[in-house]
N, C-alpha and C positions, 0 to 999 in steps of 0.2 A: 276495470273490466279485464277479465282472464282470458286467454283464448290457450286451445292445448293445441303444438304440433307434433301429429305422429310423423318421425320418421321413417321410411321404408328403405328396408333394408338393402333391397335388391335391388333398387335403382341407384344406391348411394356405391355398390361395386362398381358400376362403370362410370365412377365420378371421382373415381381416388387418384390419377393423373391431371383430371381437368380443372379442379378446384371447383366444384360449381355452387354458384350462386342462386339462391330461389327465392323471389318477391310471394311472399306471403299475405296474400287479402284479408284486411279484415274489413268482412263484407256487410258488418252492419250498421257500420258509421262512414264507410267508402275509403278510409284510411288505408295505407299501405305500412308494412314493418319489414323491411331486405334484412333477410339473415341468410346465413350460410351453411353449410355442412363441414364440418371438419373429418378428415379420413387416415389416418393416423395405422400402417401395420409393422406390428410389433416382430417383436425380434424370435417369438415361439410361431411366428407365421401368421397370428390372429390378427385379424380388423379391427381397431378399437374406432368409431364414429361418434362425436361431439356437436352442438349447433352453437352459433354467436347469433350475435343480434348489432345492428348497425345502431348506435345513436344518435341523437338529435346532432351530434357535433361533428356527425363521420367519421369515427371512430368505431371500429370493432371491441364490443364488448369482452366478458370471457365468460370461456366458451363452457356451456354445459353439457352434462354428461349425462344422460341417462343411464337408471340401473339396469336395462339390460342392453348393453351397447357393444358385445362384441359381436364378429362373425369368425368362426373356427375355420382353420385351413381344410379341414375338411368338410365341408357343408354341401350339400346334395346342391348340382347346378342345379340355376333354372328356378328350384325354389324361392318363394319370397319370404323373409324373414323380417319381422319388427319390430322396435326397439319400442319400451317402454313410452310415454309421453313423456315431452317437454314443453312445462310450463311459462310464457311469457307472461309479463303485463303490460300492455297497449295502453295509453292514454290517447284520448282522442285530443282534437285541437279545443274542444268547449270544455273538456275535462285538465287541460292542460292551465289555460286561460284561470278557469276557474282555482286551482290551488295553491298557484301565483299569487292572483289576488288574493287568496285568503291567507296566504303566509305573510302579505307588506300586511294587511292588518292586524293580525297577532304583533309583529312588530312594531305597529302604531301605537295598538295599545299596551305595551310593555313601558313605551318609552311615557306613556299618559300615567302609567301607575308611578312611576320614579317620579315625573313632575308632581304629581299629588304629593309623596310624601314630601319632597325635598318644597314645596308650595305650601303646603297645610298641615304644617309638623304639630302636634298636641306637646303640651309641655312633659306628661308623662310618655313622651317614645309615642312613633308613630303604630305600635302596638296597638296602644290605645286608641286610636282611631277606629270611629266606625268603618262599617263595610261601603263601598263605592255600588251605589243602585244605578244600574244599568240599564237603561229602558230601551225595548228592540222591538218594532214593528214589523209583525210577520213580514209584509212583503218587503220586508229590507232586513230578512235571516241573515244575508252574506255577511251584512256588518255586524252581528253578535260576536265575529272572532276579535274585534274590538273588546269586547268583555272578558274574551279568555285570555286577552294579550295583559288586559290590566289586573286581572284576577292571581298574575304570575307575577308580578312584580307589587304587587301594593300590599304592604301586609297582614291586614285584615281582611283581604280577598275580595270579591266581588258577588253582589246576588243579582242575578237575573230577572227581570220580569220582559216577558213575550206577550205582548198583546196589542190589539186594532180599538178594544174598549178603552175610546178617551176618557170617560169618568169614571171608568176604572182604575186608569194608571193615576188621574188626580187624586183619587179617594187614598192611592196605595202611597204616593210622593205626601200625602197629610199626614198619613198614619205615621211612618216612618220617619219624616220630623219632630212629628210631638212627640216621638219615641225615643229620640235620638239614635235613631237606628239608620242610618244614612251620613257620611262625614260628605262626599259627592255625591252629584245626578252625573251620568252621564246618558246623551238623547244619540240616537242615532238616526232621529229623523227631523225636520223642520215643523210637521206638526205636535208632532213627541215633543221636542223641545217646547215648544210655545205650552203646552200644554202644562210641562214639568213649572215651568218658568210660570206663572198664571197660578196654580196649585201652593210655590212657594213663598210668592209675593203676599195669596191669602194668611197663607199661616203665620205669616212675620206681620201682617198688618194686625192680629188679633192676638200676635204673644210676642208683644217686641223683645222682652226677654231672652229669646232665643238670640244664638250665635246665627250669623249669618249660612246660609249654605250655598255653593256654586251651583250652577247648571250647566256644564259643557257640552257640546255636541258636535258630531262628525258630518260635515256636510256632502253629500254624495250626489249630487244630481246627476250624473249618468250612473245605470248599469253597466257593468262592467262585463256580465258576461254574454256571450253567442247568443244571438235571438232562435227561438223552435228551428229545425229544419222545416220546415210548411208555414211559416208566418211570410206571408206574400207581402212584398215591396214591389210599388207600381212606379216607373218611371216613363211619365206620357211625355210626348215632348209632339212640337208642328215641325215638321219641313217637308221640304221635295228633295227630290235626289239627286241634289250635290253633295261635294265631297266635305261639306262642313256636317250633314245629318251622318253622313256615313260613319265620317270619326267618330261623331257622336255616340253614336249604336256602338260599333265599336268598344271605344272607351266605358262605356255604359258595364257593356258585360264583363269587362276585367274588372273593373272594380268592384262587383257584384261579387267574383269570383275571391276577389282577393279578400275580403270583407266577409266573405262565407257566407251570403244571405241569399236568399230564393228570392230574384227578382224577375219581375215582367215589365218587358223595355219595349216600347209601343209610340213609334211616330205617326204623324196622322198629315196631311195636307189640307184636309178641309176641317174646321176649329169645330165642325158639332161634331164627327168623329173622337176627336180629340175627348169633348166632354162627356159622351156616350163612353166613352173608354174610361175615363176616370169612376162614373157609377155604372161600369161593370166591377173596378175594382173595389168600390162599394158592397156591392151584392158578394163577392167573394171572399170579402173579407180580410181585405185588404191590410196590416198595421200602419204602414205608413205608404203616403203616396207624393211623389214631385211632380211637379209640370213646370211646361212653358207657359207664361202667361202671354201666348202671343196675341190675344184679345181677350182682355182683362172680363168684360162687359160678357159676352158669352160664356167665360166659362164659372163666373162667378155663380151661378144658381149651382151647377156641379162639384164645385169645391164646399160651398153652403151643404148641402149634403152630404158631403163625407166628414165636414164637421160635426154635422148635427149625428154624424152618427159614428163620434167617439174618435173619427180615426186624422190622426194628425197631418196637412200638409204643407211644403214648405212646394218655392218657386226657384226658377230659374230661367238663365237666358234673355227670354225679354219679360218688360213688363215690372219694372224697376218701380218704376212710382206709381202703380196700380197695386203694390202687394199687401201693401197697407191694408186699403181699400178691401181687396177682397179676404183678408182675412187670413193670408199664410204664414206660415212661423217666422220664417225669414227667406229674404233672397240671393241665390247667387247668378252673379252675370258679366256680360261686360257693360262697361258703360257707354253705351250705344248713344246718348247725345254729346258725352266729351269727344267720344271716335270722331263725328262728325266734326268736333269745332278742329279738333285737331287736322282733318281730313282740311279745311276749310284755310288754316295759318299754314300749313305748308304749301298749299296753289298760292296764298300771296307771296311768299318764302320765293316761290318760283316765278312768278311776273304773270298767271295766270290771268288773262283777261277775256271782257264776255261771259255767256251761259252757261255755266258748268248745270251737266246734263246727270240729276241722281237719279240712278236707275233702281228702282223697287222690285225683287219679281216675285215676293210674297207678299198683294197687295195689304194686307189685313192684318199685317204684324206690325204690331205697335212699335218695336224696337227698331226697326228698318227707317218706319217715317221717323222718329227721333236722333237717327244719325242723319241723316237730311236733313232736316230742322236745325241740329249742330251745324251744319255745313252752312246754312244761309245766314248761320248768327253769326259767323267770322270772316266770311267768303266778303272780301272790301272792294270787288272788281267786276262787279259786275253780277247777274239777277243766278239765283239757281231756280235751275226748274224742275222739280220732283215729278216723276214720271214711270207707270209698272207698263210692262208689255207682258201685262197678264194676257191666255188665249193667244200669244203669238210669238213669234219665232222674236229670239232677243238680239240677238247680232242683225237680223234682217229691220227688225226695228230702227234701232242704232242707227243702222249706215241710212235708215230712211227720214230718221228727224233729223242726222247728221248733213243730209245735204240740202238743208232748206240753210243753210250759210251762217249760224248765227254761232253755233256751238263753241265755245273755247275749250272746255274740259268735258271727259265723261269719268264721273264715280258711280264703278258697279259697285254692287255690294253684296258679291259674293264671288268666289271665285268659278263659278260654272257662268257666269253671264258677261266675266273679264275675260276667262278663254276662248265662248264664243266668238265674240266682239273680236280678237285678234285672229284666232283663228279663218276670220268671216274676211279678210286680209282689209285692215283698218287702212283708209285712203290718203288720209293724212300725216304724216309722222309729226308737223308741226299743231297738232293737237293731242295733246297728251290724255291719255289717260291712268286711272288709278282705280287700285278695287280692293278689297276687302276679300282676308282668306290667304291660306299659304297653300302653295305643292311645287314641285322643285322644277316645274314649267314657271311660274312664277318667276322661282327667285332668279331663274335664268331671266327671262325678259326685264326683269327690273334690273338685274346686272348691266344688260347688254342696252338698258334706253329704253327698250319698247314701250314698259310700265312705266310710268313715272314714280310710285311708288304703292308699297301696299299699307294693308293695317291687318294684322295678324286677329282674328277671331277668336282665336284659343275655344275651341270644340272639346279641344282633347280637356282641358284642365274644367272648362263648366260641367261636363257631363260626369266627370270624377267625383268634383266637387259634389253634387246633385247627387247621385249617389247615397254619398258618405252623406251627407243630409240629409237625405228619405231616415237612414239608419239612427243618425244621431237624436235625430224626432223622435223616435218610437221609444229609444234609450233613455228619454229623461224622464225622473222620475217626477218633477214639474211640470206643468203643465208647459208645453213649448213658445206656446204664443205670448204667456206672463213672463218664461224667461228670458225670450232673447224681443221681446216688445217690435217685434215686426224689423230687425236690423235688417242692411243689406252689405251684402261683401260683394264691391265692383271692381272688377281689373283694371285697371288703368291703360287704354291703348297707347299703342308706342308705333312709332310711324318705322315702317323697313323702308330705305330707299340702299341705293347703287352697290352700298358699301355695307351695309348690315344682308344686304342678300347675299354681296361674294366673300363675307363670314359665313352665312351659312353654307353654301355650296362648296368651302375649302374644309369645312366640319363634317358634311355627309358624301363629299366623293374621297378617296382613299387619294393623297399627292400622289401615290405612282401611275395611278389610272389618267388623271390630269397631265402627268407628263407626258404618257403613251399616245394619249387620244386631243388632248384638246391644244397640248404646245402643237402637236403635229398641224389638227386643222390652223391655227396661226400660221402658220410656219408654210403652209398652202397660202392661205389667202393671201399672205406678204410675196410670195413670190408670184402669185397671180396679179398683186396690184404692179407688181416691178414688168413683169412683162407688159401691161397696158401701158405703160411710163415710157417704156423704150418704143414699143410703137409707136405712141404719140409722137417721143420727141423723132423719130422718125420721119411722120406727117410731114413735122413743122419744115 
């Protein structure tokens, strides 16, 4: 793609002291190209003016000139004078992407043609070799530069055939054996290949005479290049508004951004929202769509339709061993019943005894009750009692089943229902609690006692993840669900307690703010305790 920048003359005079610099839009693929003006006066009094161009590595280019580029010491003020066009070429980032790729396979198949000779040498010179048949399936053009790559190095060249007619390419892969007119196949597709492979196996079963011939093929299961600008990636997800959906959304749209793709990022708190939103992204046309499987059972008729109509979905979050089930490519998440066991070996770790109290406050997500369920599978001290204060305030909850006298532990599990809860001023210090979710209120409290410890959610890394998965769905050129057979990639929880929180809090406060602000409040309280010390021993 070209684009042409006129320069103007007479804005570029009162830019010959200032050096300036102009970002240049190119406004049809939203790109940006910063070049500059070069202002250069000559020793006869004339203006000579130049443009550069910034490259990819921030480097100034050099500089061009155009043919009519001076301004004469005499030239009428005021007038605007200008300079001939100069020519740039802009590559966009899918045009970028895309020529990349095609130069690694030109050099793939260079390095395939020297295998061939130096693999299949004829006793008169690899001359004598037939030509290497090439077989390319239109929607896998990108990889024909396989064929130019081998076509430069093998030295009886390469012949092309382009085509989606499987019994045309077998009819062409017979003709061209009994002909000896083929020394390689090369397949650039898996069912090209099967295809070439089937066609040659026939012909050697009915003229075993024949020398044998290979069949090679370049296996590609992603596209490699930019999906449309307008090809819609839906990412549904359930929560309410705490600070783990926030990150979520969040995190969501950067990787969207960073990824290049048109996505719509849509949470929901009630699950038939959720599945109304996935066959909206149905009806629109959705390529590829993620969700939460926070209830596997509701939204499986939703997901059932975006299958039934072409468009690929994978999972994430909760709803691990429902994915199967319902039918998504694959899932990413944490692993919401080890959280729990884990949750459950550190209260015995601690001498926790009694009720530990799991607090739920997205009744209906599957993933929540299965870190509870982990919790009572390890939990050796006593009964858990899984509990949502759905419809009601969660800290007022809390401190109300807390004072019927039974409770040893509470695990929130989330961090909007562990701040409540503390914030709500917790009555007991010798009832510990613990909750799920990170912010730097947290890692304070768990530093300082409050929290007994947390278990880090990772929002930011599922919803990335989820993401880049909507993306890599749409990308394959296999079917998704054949190739990745319903896997699931789960994070493994990892417990934060005292000392994992005051790493992170000496990693995100800067040591000199530390020393300003919080040796001081120390350095208070120690002289506050000393002064109670002397009054007391005063009293005595």
């Amino acid at each position: 793609m070209r684009t042409l920048i006129a320069l103007l003359i007479g804005a570029v005079i009162g830019a010959v002291t200032l050096g300036a610099v102009w970002a240049i839009s190119h406004g049809d693929q939203g790109d940006e190209v910063e070049v500059r003006v070069s202002v250069e006066r000559l020793v006869d009094g004339r203006v000579e003016i130049g443009v550069q161009q910034r490259g990819d590595d921030g480097e100034w280019g050099e500089t061009q000139k155009p043919d009519r580029r001076f301004l004469a010491p005499d030239s009428e003020v005021g007038k605007v004078r200008y300079s001939s066009p100069v020519i740039f070429d802009l590559v966009t980032r899918a045009e970028y992407i895309a020529a990349e790729y095609r130069d690694y396979l030109v050099q793939v198949g260079r390095s395939y043609g020297y295998y061939f000779v130096r693999r299949f040498h004829a006793e008169d010179g690899p001359e004598s070799l037939a030509p290497v048949l090439c077989l390319v399936h239109p929607e896998e053009a990108t990889l024909g530069a396989l064929c130019e790559g081998i076509g430069a190095t093998f030295p009886s060249g390469v012949d092309v055939m382009e085509s989606d007619d499987y019994n045309a390419i077998a009819d062409e892969v017979e003709r061209r054996l009994l002909a000896g007119e083929a020394s390689q196949i090369m397949a650039t597709s898996n069912q090209v290949l099967e295809t070439a492979v089937f066609a040659r196996d026939h012909v050697l079963l009915n003229n075993p005479d024949l020398g044998w011939t290979w069949v090679h093929y370049w296996f590609e299961p992603i596209d490699p290049l930019l999906p449309a600008t307008d090809d819609l990636f839906c990412v549904i997800s359930h929560g309410g508004r705490d600070l783990f959906w926030g990150l979520a959304s969040d995190t969501a749209t950067i990787a969207a951004a960073a990824l290049g793709i048109n996505m719509r990022a849509q949470s929901f708190s009630e699950v038939s929202d959720q599945a109304d939103a996935i066959r909206q992204c149905v009806e629109d046309g959705a390529v590829s769509i993620a969700t939460a499987l926070v209830s596997p059972g509701e939204l499986a008729p939703a997901i059932a339709e975006a299958k039934a109509a072409g468009i690929p979905v994978m999972s994430f979050n909760s709803g691990v061993h429902a994915a199967a089930d319902v039918g998504t490519s694959f899932h990413i998440g944490l692993n919401d019943r080890r959280a729990g066991e884990i949750a459950g070996e550190q209260f015995n770790r601690e001498g926790t005894e009694g009720t530990i109290l799991c607090v739920i406050h997205e009744p209906n997500n599957i993933g929540l009750q299965e870190r509870c369920d982990g919790l009572a599978a390890t939990y050796a001290n006593g009964e858990v009692e899984t509990w949502s204060y759905e419809g009601r305030d969660a800290a007022a909850a809390v401190l109300e089943r807390y004072a019927q006298g039974d409770i040893g532990a509470v695990l929130a599990l989330s961090d909007s229902v562990g701040s409540a809860v503390l914030r709500a001023q917790w009555p007991d210090p010798e009832v510990p609690l613990a909750t799920f979710g990170f912010n730097l209120g947290f890692a304070k409290w768990v530093e300082e006692g409050k929290i007994m410890f947390a278990i880090y959610d990772h929002p930011l890394v599922q919803t990335y993840l989820g993401v880049m998965g909507a993306l890599l769905i749409e990308r394959m050129r296999l079917d998704p669900v054949t190739l990745f057979n319903g896997m699931a990639m789960l994070i493994e929880p990892q417990i934060a307690d005292a000392e994992q929180m005051r790493r992170v809090t000496n990693a995100l406060i800067p040591q000199e703010i530390q020393d300003r602000y919080l040796t001081d409040d120390e350095a208070e309280q120690e002289d506050s305790a000393g002064e109670s010390g002397t009054e007391e021993d005063g009293s005595e």
